[in-house]
N, C-alpha and C positions, 0 to 999 in steps of 0.2 A: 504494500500500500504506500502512497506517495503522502507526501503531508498535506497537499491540496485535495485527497480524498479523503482525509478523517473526519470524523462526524465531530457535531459542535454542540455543546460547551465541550473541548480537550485538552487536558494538560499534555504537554507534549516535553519531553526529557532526552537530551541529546549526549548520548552514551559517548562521542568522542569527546565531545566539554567537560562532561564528568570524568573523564580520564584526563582530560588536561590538565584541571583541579590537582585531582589526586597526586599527579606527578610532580607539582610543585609543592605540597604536606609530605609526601613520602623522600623529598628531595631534603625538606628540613631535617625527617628526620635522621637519614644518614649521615648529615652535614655536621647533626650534631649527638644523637644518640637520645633524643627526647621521644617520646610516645604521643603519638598524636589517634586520640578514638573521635567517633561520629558523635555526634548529639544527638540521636533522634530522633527528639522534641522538634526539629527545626526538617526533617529529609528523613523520611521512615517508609519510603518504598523498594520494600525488597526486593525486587525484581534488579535492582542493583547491588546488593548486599555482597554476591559474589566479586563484582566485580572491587568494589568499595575496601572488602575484607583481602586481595591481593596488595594494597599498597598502606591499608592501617592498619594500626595495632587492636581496633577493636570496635567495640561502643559503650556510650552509657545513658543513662539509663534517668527517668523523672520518678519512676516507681515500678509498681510488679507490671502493667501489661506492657512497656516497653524492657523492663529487662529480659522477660521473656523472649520479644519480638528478638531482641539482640543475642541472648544465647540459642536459641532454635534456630536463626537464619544469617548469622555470621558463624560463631562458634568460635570467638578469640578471645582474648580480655573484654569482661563485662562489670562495669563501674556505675552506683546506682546513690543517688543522692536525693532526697527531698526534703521538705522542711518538718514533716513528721510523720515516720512510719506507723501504718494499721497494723494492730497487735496479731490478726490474723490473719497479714501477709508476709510476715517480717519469718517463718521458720521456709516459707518458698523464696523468698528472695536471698535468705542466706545461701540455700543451697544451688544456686543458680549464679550468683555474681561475687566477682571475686577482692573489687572495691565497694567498702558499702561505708558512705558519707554520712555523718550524722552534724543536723543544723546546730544543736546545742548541748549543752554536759545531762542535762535532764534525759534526752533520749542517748546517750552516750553509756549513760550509771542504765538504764534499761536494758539495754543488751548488746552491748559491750562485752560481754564473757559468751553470751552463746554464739558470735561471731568469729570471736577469737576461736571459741571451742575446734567451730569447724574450717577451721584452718585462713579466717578471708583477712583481707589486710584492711584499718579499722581507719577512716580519717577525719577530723572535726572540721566545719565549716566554718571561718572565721571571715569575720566584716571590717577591712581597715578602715571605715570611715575616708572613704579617699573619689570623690563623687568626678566622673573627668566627660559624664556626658552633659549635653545644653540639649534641651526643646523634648527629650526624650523621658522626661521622669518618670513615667509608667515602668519605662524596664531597665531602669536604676537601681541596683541592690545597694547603694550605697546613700539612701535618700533617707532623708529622720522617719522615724518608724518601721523601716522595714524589716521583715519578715527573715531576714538574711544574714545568717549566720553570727560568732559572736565577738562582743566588741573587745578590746584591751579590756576594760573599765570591770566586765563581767569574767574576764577568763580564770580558770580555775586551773593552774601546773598542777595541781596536787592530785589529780583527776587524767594527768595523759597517760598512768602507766597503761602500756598496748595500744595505744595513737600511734601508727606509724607514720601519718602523714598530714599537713595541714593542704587546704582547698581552698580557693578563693576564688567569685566570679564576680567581676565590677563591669566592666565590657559588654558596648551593643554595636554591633558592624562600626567599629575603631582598629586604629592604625596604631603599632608596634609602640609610640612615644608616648600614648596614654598609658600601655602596657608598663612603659617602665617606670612611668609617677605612681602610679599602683602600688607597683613592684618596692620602688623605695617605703610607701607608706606602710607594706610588709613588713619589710627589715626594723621600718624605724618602732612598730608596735610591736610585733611580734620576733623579732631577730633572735632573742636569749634561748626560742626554742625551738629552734632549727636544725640546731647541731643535733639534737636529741629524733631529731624524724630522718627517716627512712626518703620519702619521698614529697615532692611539694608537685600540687595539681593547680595551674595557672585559670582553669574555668575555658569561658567561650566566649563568644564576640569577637574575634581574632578575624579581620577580613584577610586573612593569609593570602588570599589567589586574587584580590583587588589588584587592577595595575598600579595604584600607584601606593601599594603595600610596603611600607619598610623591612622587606625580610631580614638584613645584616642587623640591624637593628631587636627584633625579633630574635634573632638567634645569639647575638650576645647576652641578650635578658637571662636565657635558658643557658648559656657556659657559667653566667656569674652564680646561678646557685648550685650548679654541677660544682666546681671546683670551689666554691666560697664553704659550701654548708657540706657537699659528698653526696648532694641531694637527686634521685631519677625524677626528670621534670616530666610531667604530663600535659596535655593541653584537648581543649575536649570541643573545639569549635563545631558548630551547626551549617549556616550558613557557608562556608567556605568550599564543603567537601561541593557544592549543587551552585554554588554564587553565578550567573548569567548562563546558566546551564540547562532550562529550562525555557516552556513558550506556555500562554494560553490562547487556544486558539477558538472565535468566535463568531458568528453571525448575527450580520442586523438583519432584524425582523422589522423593523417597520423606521418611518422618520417622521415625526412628529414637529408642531410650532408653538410654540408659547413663548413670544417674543424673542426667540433666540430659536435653531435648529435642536432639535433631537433627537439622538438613536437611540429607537429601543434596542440591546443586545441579548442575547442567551443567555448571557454570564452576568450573574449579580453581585454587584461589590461587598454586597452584607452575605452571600453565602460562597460565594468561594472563592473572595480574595479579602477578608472582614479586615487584612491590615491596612488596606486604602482608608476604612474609618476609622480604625482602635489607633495610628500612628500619628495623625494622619501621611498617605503621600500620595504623587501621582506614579503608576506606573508607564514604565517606557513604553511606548508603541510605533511598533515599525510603521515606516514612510510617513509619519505623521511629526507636526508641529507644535509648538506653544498655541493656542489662543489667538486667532490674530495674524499669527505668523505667514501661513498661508490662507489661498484664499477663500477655503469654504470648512468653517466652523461650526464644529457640533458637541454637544451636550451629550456623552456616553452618560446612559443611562438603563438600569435592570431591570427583568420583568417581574418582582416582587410591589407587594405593596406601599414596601415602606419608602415615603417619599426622599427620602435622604438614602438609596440606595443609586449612588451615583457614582461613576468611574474618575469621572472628572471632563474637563474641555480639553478640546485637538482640534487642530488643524491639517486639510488635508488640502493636495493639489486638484482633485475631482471631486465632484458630490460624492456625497455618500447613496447608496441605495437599498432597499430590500434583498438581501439577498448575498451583499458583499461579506467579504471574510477580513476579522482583522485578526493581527496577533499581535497579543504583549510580551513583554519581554522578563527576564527572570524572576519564570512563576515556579518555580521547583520548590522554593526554599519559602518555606512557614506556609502561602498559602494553600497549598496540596495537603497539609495535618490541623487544616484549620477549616476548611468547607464543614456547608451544615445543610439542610434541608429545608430550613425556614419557610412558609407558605408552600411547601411541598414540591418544591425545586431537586431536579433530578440531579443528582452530583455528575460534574463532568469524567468524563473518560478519560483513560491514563492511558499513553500510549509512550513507546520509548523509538526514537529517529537513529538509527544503528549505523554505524560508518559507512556502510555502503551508499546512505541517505534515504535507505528504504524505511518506513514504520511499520513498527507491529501492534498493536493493542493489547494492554496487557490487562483491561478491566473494564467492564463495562455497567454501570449501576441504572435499575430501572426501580418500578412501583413497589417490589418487593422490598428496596433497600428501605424505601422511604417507608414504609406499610410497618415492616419487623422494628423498626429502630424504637419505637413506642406503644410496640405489643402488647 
């Protein structure tokens, strides 16, 4: 199948960018001897798992049905952190993953010894209070109040024996010189107990495969606690392994006027792309413009009720009409584990675009998805 025949709403996933990716994370880690696992949370379609699982060390994990997902369909290092474990998930996820991250000493003094028991390596989530995003507070773990691990002010030494490692995630698609103010604010709180861990885990947000990524930068970060502390660095980015790696592709269904142009599309921004509202942004769209820029301007817009289900404004060099195809640009990463069914919107198709530039489809969702999901 060609990509101009795939049916629409489809996510479409380009298996040679995904190896591009990869080849620059697996390049770090040769370069420097650091473990670099998948996130998930952020690219959780297996249908690449094999290929993902050839250049990383692994994945991890928000809780049990993705650590699952990670030990069934990669089967390498499996690392699982959340802000608090269910008491009757915690005896399947010890036996399943091999990092298990605990937010605070409270769930630490809980089961701390039946983790050790079965042999998994024990790490605590700490919060240097070291805040380096603007306009993004929502996925700040470093914002007053947060939910994220724990401060200088609160730490307990008397409580790490079996910590083998500290964790830290401050970072939201940022570049290597946020990493290393971070990094300082580490040493400068927590530096006295470094020497005493095993391993230190850097988090995610790491735009590693951005062009204009400081990797040298980056990989100094991870020599200085390699040789400072004797420390194995881990780094567990999302977006990176899928970053411009993906397409969604769409049809206008109708064009509509209320004082300005508007497309109706396939694709709903509140159901399968909801970070165009929760962030907000616009996403890229091939052959398309600013607002204005070219000369025929339109209002993408979903077929759902909700009035503020809107893509954003584009410009295009021809009208748009019934019937045409457009596609956005890196849709692989959050919004494919973030689609919903909302007013009973069929979930888009996943398809993967293979070296040859042939597709295949690797899923297709109709009334049943939608019918079971609230049985």
């Amino acid at each position: 199948m060609r990509f101009e025949e795939l049916p629409t709403p489809c996510f479409v996933v380009d298996e040679a960018l995904i190896e591009k990716n990869l080849n620059i994370l697996n390049g770090v880690m040769q370069r420097t001897g650091a473990k670099i696992v998948l996130a998930q949370k952020a690219f959780s379609m297996t249908a690449m798992y094999p290929l993902i699982g050839q250049y990383l060390s692994g994945t991890t994990a928000s809780g049990l049905f993705e650590a699952r997902l990670g030990h069934e369909e990669m089967g390498k290092e499996n690392h699982v952190f959340a802000p608090a474990y269910r008491e009757d998930e915690m005896d399947e996820i010890i036996s399943i993953c091999d990092h298990i991250i605990f937010n605070s000493f409270s769930q630490l003094e809980k089961y701390k010894a039946k983790a050790l028991a079965a042999g998994r390596k024990v790490g605590l989530r700490i919060n240097p209070e070291c805040s380096t995003q603007e306009g993004h507070e929502i996925y700040d773990p470093c914002s007053p109040g947060s939910r994220f691990g724990v401060k200088r002010d609160d730490f307990r030494p008397e409580l790490l024996e079996g910590v083998s490692g500290l964790h830290f995630h401050t970072l939201c698609q940022q570049n290597s010189d946020d990493l290393e103010t971070t990094l300082n604010a580490v040493e400068e709180k927590f530096g006295p107990y470094l020497p005493q861990m095993e391993w230190i885990n850097f988090g995610g947000g790491h735009h590693i495969t951005r062009d204009d990524y400081d990797i040298p930068r980056l990989e100094a970060c991870i020599s200085r606690m390699q040789n400072k502390y004797g420390l194995e660095v881990y780094l567990e980015p999302g977006e990176a392994i899928a970053l411009n790696a993906g397409y969604m592709v769409t049809s206008v269904l109708d064009i509509h006027r209320n004082g300005m142009e508007i497309a109706i599309v396939d694709t709903s921004a509140t159901c399968h792309m909801p970070d165009v509202l929760e962030m907000p942004y616009r996403p890229p769209l091939i052959g398309s413009g600013e607002a204005g820029e070219k000369p025929y301007t339109y209002r993408l817009g979903g077929p759902t009720c909700l009035t503020g289900d809107v893509i954003g404004d584009y410009s295009f060099d021809q009208p748009l009409k019934s019937g045409d195809r457009l596609v956005f640009e890196d849709m692989a990463i959050y919004s494919m584990v973030k689609t919903n069914t909302f007013n009973g919107m069929p979930l888009p198709a996943i398809a993967v675009q293979m070296k040859d530039g042939n597709c295949r489809i690797v899923r297709e969702f109709g009334y049943q998805d939608f019918k079971m999901r609230l049985a």
